[in-house]
C-alpha positions as CSV (number, residue, x, y, z in Angstrom):
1,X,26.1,-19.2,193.5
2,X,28.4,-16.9,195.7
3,X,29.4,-13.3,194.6
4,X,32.8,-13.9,193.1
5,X,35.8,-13.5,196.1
6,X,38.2,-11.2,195.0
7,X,40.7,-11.2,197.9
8,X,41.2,-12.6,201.2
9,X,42.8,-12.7,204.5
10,X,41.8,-9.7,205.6
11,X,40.8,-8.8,209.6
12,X,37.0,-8.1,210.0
13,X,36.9,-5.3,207.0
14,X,34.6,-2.5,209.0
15,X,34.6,0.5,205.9
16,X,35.9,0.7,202.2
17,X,35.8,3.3,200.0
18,X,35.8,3.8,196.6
19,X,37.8,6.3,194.2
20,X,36.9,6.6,190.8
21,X,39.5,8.8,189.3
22,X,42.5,6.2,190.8
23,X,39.7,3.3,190.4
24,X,40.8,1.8,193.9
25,X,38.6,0.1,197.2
26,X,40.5,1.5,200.4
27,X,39.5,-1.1,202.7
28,X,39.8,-0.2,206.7
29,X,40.0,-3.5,209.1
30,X,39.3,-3.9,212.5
31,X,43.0,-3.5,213.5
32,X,43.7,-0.2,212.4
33,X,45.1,-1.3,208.8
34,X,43.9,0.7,205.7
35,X,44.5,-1.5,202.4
36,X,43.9,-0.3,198.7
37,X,42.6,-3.0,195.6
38,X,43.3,-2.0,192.6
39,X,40.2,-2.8,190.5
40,X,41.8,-2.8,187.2
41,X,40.3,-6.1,185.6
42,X,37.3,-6.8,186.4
43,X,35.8,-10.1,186.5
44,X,39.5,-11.5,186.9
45,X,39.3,-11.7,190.9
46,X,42.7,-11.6,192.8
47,X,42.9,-7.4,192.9
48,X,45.9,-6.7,193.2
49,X,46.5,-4.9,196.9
50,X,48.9,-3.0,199.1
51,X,48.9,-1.6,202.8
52,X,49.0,2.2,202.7
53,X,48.2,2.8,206.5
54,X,48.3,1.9,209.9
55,X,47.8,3.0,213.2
56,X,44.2,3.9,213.6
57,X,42.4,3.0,216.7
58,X,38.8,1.6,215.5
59,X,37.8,2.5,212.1
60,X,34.1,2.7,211.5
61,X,33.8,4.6,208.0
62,X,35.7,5.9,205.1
63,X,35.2,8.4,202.6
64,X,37.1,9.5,199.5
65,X,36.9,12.4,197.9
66,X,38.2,12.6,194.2
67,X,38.0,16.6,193.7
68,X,41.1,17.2,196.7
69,X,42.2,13.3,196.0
70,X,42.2,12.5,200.2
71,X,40.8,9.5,202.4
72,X,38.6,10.8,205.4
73,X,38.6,8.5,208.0
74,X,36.3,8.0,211.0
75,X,38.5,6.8,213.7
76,X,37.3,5.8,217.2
77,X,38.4,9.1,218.9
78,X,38.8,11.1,215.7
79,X,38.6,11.8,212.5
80,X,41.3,12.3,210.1
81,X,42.5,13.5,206.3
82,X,44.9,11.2,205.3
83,X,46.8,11.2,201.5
84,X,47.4,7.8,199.4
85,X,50.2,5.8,199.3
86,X,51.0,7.2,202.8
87,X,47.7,7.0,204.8
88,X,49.0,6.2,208.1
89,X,47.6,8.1,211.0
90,X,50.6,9.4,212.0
91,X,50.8,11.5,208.9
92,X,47.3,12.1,208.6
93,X,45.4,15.6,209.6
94,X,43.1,15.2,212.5
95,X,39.8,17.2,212.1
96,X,39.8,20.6,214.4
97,X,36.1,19.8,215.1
98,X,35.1,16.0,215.3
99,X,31.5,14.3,213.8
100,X,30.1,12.1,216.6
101,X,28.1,9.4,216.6
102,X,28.9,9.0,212.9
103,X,26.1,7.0,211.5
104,X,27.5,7.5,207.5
105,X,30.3,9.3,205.5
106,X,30.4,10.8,202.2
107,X,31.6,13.5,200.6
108,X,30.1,16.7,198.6
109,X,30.9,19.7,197.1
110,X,29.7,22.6,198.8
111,X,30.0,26.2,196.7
112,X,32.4,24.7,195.0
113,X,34.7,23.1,197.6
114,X,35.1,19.4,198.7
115,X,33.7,18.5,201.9
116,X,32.8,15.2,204.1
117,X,28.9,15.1,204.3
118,X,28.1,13.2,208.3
119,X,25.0,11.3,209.1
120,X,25.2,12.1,212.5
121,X,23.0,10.2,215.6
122,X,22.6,10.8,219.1
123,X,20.4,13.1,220.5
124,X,19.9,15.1,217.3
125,X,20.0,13.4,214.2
126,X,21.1,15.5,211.4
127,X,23.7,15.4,208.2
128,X,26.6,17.9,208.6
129,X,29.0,19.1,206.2
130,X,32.9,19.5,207.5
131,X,35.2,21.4,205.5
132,X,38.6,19.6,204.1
133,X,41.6,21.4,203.2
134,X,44.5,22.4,204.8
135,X,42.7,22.7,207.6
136,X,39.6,20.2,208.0
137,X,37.2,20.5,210.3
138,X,37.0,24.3,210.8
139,X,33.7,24.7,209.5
140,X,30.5,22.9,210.0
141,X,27.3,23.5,209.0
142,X,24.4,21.3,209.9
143,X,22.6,20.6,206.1
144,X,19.3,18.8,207.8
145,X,18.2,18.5,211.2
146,X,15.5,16.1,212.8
147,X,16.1,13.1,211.1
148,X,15.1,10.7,213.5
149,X,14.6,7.1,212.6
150,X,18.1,7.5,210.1
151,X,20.4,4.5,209.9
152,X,22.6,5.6,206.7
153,X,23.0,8.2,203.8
154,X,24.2,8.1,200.7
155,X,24.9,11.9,198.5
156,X,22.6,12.1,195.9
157,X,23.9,15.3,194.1
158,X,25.1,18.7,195.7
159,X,21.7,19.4,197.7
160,X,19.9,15.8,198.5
161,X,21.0,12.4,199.5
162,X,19.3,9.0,200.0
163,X,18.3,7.9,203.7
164,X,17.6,4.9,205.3
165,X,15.4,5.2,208.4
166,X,13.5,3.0,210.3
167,X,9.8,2.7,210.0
168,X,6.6,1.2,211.5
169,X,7.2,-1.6,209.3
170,X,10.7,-2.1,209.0
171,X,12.9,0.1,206.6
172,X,12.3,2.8,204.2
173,X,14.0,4.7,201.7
174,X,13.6,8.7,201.7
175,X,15.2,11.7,200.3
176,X,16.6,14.4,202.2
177,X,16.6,17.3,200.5
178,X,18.1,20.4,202.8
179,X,17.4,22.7,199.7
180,X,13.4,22.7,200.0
181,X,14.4,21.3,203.7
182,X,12.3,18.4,203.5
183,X,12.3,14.7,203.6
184,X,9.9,12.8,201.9
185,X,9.9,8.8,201.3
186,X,10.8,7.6,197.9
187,X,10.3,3.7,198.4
188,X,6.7,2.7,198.2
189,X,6.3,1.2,201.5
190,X,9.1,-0.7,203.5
191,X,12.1,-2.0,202.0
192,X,12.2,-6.1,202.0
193,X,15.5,-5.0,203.3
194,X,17.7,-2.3,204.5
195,X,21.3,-2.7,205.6
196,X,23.8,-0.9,203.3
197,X,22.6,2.1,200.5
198,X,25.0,3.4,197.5
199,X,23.8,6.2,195.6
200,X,24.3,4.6,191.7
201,X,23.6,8.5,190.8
202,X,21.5,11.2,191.8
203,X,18.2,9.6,190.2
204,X,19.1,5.9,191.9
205,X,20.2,4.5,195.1
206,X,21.1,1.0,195.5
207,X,19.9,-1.0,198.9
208,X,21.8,-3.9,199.3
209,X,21.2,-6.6,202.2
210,X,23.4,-7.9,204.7
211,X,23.5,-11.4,202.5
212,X,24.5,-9.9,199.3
213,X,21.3,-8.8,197.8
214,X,20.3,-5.7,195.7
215,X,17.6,-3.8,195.6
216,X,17.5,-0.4,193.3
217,X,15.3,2.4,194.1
218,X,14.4,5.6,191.6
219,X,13.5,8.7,193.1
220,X,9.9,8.5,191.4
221,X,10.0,5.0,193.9
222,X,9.9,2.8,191.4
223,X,11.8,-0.3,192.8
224,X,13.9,-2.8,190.7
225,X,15.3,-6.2,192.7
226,X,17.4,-8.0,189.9
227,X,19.2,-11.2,190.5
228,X,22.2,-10.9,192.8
229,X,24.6,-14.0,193.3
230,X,24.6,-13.0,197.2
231,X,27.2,-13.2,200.1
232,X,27.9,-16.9,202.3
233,X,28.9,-14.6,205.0
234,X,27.4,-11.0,206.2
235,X,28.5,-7.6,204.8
236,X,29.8,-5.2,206.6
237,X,30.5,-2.5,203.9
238,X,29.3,-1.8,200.0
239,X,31.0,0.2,197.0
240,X,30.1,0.7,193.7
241,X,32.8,0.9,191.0
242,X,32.2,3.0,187.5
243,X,31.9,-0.3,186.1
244,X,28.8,-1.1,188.0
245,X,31.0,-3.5,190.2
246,X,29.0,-4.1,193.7
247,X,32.1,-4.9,196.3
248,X,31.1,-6.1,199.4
249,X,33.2,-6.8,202.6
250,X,32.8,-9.8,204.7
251,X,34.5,-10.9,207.9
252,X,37.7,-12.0,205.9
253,X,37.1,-11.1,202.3
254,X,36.2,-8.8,199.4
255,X,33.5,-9.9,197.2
256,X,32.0,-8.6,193.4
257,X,28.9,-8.8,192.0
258,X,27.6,-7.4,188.6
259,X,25.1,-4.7,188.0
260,X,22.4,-5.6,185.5
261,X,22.7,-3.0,182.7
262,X,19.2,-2.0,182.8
263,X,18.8,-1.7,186.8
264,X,18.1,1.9,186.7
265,X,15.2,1.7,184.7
266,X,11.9,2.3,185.5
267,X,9.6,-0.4,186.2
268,X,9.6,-4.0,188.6
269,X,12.0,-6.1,188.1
């Protein structure tokens, strides 16, 4: 059986992400179109959604921060704070100083203040923080440098996040921790897969596979893979709701699947 379809007709969904204080998905397509669900019943399917910008050149990843209440979005020649209902790019704020080769996006609090946390590739892999604000993008500080290997991030708390990186094997799960300035692996050996990670909180991260299925991860690298319903079509981006809702974005759609209520315990499974 198929994760449950919660809406369609959408144009090759590249990003979403979640807020939990307005409880939405922002979805970003392919052609520029930011789209907000309203997950307000879930298990229900048919979200409720509404188009709440335009104009953006090549989405790759979105962000939302809930402390400032602002979409970040990664554009193909920028990136930009934007403000719901009216998130079009003409109205948004372009970042004074632009992440490149963006790789994941997140946000953090840093001494207090919101900022967008970058897994950044190229030459130099690292994870840089970027101010918000009135003025985003002033301010960068590289958090962890050398990160070679890295294919996405996921915050973990205020010093840490979860990384996947490639490995002699395939793919593994560590911890960055720019704090102690270290990275150490936390899955115990390779992943049996590797595509998307959510941080579930700063104890768990979820890896979920490009066909729908889950894989949850404790920092003591304990491993849990319940029973997931799984995608017909490949996944291009992952959320997790405060509900413990997995949405997933396919070619055309938004699909949900249901966290097992014991997934971050300890223990096989």
């Amino acid at each position: 059986m198929s994760a449950l379809s919660v809406a369609t007709g959408f144009d090759t969904p590249v990003a979403m992400a979640y807020s939990a204080n307005r409880n939405v998905v922002i979805v970003g397509e392919g052609t520029g179109r930011l789209t907000v669900l309203d997950i307000r019943d879930p298990g229900l399917g048919d979200y409720e959604r509404r188009v709440v910008g335009d104009g953006y050149r090549g989405i790759t990843h979105l962000a939302y921060d809930d402390i400032s209440d602002r979409l970040i979005v990664a554009d193909a020649d920028g990136t930009w704070l934007a403000r719901l209902p009216s998130a079009d790019r003409s109205a948004a704020t372009a970042f004074t100083i632009t992440p490149v080769a963006v790789l994941a996006l997140n946000t953090i609090s840093m001494a207090g203040s919101p900022a967008a946390s970058v897994l950044e590739g190229g030459s130099a892999p690292r994870i840089d923080s970027y101010n918000l604000g009135p003025a985003p993008g002033t301010r960068v500080d590289t958090l962890l440098d050398g990160l070679e290997g890295a294919t996405g991030a996921a915050i973990a708390d205020s010093t840490s996040a979860f990384l996947l990186a490639s490995c002699a094997d395939g793919t593994a799960l560590l911890l960055a921790d720019w704090r102690a300035a270290t990275v150490t692996q936390m899955s115990r050996g390779p992943l049996p897969f590797g595509d998307h990670v959510v941080a579930l909180d700063s104890q768990c991260a979820l890896v979920v596979s490009n066909h729908g299925a889950f894989a949850c991860v404790r920092r003591d690298g304990t491993m849990r893979l319940p029973v997931a319903s799984g995608s017909p079509a490949s996944v291009t981006a992952v959320v997790v709701t405060r509900d413990d809702l997995v949405v997933m974005a396919t070619a055309d759609s938004i699909l949900e699947d249901t966290l097992p209520a014991d997934v971050r315990d300890a223990g096989a499974g």
